[in-house]
C-alpha positions in Angstrom: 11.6 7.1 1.0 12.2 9.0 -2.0 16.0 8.4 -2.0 15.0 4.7 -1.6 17.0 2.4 -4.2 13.9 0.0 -4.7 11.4 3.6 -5.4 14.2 4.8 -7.7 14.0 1.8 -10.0 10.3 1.1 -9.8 7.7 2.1 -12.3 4.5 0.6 -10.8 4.1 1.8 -7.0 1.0 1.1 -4.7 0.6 3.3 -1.7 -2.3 3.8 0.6 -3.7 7.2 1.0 -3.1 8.1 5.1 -5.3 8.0 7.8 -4.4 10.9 10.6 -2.8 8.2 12.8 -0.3 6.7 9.8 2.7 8.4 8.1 1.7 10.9 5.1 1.9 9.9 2.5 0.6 12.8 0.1 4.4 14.1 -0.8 5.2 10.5 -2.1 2.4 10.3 -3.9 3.2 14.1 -5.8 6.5 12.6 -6.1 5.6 9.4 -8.2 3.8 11.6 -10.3 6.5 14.2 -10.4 9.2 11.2 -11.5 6.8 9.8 -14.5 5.7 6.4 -12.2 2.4 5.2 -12.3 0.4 5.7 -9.0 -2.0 2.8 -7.7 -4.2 3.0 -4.5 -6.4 0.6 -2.5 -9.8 0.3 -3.2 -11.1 -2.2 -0.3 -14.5 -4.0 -0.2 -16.7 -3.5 3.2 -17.7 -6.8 4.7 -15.0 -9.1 2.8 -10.8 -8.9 2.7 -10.7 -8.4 -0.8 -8.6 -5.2 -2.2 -8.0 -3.9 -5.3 -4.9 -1.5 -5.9 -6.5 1.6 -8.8 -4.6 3.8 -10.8 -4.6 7.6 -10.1 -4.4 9.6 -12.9 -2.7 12.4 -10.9 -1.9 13.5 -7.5 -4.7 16.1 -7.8 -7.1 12.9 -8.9 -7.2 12.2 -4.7 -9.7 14.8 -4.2 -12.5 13.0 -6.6 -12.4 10.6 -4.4 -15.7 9.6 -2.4 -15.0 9.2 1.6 -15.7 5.5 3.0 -17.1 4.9 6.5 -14.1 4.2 7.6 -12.6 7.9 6.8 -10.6 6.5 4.3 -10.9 8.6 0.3 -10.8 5.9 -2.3 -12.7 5.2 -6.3 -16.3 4.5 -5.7 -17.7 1.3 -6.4 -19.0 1.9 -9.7 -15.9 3.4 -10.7 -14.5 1.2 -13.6 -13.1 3.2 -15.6 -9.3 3.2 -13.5 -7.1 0.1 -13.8 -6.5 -2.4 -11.4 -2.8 -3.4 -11.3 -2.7 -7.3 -11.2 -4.9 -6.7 -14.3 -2.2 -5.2 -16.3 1.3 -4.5 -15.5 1.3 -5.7 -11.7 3.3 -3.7 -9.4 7.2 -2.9 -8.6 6.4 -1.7 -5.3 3.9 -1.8 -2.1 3.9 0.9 0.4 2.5 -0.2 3.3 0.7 0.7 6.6 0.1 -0.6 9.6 -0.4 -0.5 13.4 2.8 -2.5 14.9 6.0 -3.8 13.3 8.5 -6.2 14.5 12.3 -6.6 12.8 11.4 -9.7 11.6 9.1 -8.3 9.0 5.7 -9.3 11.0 3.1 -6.7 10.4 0.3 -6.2 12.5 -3.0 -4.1 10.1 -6.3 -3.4 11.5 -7.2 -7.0 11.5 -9.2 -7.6 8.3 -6.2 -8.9 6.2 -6.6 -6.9 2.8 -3.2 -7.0 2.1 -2.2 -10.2 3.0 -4.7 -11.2 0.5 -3.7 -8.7 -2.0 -0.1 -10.0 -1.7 -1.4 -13.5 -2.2 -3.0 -12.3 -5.2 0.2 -11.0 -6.2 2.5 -14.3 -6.2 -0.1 -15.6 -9.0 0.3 -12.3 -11.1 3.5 -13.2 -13.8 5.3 -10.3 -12.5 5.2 -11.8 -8.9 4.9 -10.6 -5.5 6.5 -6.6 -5.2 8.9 -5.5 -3.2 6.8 -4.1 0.1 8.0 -1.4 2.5 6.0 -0.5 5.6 5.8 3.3 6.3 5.8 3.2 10.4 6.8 5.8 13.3 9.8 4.6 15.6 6.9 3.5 18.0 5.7 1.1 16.3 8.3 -1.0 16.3 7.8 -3.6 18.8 9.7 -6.7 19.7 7.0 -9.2 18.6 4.3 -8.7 16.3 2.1 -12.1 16.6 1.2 -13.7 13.0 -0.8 -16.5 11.9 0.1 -18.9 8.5 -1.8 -16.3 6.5 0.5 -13.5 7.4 2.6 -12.0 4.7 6.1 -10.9 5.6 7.1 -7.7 4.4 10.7 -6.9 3.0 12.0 -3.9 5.1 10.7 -1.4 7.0 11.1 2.5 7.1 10.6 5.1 10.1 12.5 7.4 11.4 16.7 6.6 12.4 15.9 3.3 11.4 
């Protein structure tokens, strides 16, 4: 990943914080900081599909971070102090999870579409949609991944010996 000639050149990366069943992401995230890129991570809204992508000010920033019901360590609600991203700069790149993968660049998430809306979000930001990578395990890589007309393809895909 951090080799990766699309991390190299950007500036403005989003990545999600893991759950124990996703790829780890904590050395990328030390990394961006590490390189001088600006950090962004998803801030999701229970009972909707809308996402917001926050600024950390630091790797060591994460463990400020209060713990949803879902397990997941993101900026509280009341927290607006951080910048969202598609209100300033936008973003380079999306790193992205997900539960199944196909080589066509079909993602399947956990169902509630956050980034797909995110992403749509994105096209109407002047800097445009990023470029997106999925983070996946070899396993997940299935023949078919089934999509509907709200789906997002995603530009490539990363796991291991790929």
């Amino acid at each position: 990943v951090i080799d990766h000639p699309k991390y190299q050149e950007s500036k403005r990366i989003a990545v999600f914080l893991s759950m124990p069943d996703e790829v780890q992401t904590e050395e990328i995230i030390k990394d961006i900081f590490k390189q001088g890129k600006e950090c962004f991570i998803p801030r999701y809204k229970p009972q909707s599909n809308h996402m917001d992508m926050l600024k950390l000010s630091s790797a060591e920033d994460i463990s400020s971070l209060a713990l949803t019901s879902w397990n997941i360590l993101q900026p509280s609600d009341d927290d607006s102090a951080r910048e969202e991203a598609l209100a300033g700069g936008g973003l380079d790149l999306i790193f992205m999870p997900g539960l199944g993968f196909d080589k066509k660049g079909n993602r399947l998430g956990r169902g509630k579409g956050y980034y797909d809306t995110y992403l749509e979000r994105c096209m109407k930001h002047p800097r445009g949609k990023p470029y997106t990578i999925a983070l996946a395990f070899r396993e997940q890589i299935c023949e078919s991944v089934p999509v509907t007309e709200n789906d997002v393809p995603i530009d490539e895909i990363l796991y291991e010996d790929c």
